[in-house]
PLY file of the C-alpha trace (Angstrom):
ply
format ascii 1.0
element vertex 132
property float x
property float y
property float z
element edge 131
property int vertex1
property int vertex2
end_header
21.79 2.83 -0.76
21.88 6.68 -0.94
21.01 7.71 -4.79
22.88 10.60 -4.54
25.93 8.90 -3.32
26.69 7.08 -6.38
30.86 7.48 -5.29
32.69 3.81 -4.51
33.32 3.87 -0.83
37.30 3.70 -0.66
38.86 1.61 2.40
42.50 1.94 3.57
44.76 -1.26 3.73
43.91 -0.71 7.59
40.15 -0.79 7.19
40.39 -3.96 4.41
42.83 -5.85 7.22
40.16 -5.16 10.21
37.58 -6.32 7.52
39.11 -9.68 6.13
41.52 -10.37 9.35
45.07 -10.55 7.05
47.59 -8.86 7.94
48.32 -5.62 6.32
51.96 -6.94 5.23
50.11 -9.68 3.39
47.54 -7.23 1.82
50.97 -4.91 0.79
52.28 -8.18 -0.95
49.40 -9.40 -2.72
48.93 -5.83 -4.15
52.43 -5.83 -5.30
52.06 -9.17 -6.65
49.31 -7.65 -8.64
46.63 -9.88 -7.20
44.52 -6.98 -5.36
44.68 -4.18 -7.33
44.16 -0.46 -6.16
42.82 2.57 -7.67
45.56 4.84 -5.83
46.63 6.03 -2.43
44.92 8.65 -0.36
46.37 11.88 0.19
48.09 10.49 3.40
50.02 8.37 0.89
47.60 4.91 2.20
46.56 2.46 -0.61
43.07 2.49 -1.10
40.79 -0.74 -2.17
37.15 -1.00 -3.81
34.99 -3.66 -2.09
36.25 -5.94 -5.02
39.25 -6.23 -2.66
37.48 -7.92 -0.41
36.18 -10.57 -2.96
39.96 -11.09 -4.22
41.39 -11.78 -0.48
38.17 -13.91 -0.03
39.61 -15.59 -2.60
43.49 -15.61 -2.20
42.25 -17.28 1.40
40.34 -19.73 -0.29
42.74 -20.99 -2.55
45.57 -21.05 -0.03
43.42 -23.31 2.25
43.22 -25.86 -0.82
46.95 -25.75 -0.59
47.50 -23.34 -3.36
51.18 -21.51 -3.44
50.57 -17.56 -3.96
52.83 -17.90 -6.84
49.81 -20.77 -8.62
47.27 -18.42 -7.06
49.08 -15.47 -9.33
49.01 -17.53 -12.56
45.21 -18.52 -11.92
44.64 -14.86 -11.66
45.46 -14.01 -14.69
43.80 -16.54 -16.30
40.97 -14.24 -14.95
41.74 -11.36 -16.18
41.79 -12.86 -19.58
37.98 -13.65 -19.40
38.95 -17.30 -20.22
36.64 -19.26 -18.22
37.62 -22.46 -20.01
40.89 -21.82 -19.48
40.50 -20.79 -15.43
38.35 -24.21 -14.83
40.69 -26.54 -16.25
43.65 -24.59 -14.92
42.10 -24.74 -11.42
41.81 -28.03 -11.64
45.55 -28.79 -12.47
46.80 -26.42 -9.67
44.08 -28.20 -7.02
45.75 -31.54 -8.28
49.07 -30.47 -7.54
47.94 -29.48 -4.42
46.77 -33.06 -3.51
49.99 -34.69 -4.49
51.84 -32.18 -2.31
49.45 -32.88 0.65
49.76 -36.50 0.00
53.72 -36.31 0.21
53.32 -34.52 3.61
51.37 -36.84 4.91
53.69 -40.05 4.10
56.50 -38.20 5.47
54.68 -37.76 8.53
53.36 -41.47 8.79
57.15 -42.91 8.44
57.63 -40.07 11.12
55.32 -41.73 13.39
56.24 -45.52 12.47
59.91 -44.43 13.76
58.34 -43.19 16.77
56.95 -46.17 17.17
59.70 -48.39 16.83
61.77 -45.74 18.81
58.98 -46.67 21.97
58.94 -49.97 21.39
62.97 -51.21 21.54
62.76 -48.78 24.93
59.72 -49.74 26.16
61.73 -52.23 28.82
64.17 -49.70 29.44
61.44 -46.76 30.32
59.75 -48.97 32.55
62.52 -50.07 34.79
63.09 -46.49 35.26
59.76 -44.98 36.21
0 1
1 2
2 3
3 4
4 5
5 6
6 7
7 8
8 9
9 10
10 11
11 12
12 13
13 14
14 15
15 16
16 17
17 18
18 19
19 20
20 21
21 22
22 23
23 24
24 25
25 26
26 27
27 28
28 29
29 30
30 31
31 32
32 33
33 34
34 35
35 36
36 37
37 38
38 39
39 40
40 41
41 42
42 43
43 44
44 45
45 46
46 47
47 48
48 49
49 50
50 51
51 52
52 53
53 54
54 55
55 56
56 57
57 58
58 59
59 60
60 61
61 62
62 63
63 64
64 65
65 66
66 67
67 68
68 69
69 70
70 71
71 72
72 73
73 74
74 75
75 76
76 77
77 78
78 79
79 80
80 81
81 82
82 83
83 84
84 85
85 86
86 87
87 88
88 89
89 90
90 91
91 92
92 93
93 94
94 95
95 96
96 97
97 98
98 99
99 100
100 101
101 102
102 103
103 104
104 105
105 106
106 107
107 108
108 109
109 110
110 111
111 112
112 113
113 114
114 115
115 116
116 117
117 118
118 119
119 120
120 121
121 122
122 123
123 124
124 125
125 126
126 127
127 128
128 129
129 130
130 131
């Protein structure tokens, strides 16, 4: 690290999507949504995002591969900006449940998906044998 430049480096939403590999529409979202935040735009008019950007959509991608809506991802967010660590862990722990019961539904609705294929392949089985 160069003492005498003490400045934040400053990416573009460009630079931060090459960096994390999400898409700069996604990036545009979750700083609307108020989940990456930005000091400003450069003079070309381009957001602009510390390297604590890259920790948040570290995050956001974390927490949507536990199954986590952006909308429960927003409302654990600002549990963090409240400093409430308590409050985040228990919170967390709610959404992650939530998460599992959703997952859980999925996969029952596939299983009965694949017991009708089943029976489907079974009742034609004599049928799809005469014919091949």
């Amino acid at each position: 690290m160069d003492p005498k430049n003490t400045k934040t480096r400053l990416a573009t939403i460009g630079e931060l999507s090459a960096r994390t590999g999400v898409p700069v529409k996604a990036l545009r979202e979750y700083t609307d949504l108020g989940l990456i935040r930005t000091p400003g735009r450069s003079a070309a008019g381009y957001r602009l995002y510390t390297d604590d950007a890259l920790w948040c959509v570290r995050f956001i991608g974390e927490m949507r591969g536990l199954g986590l809506t952006i909308a429960e991802i927003r409302r654990l967010a600002t549990n963090f900006t409240t400093g409430d660590n308590d409050t985040v862990g228990s919170h967390l722990a709610e959404l992650l449940r939530h998460s599992r019961q959703r997952l859980q539904q999925r996969i029952a609705v596939a299983q009965q998906i694949l017991d009708r294929i089943d029976t489907f392949e079974t009742a034609r089985r004599g049928e799809t044998e005469r014919t091949g």
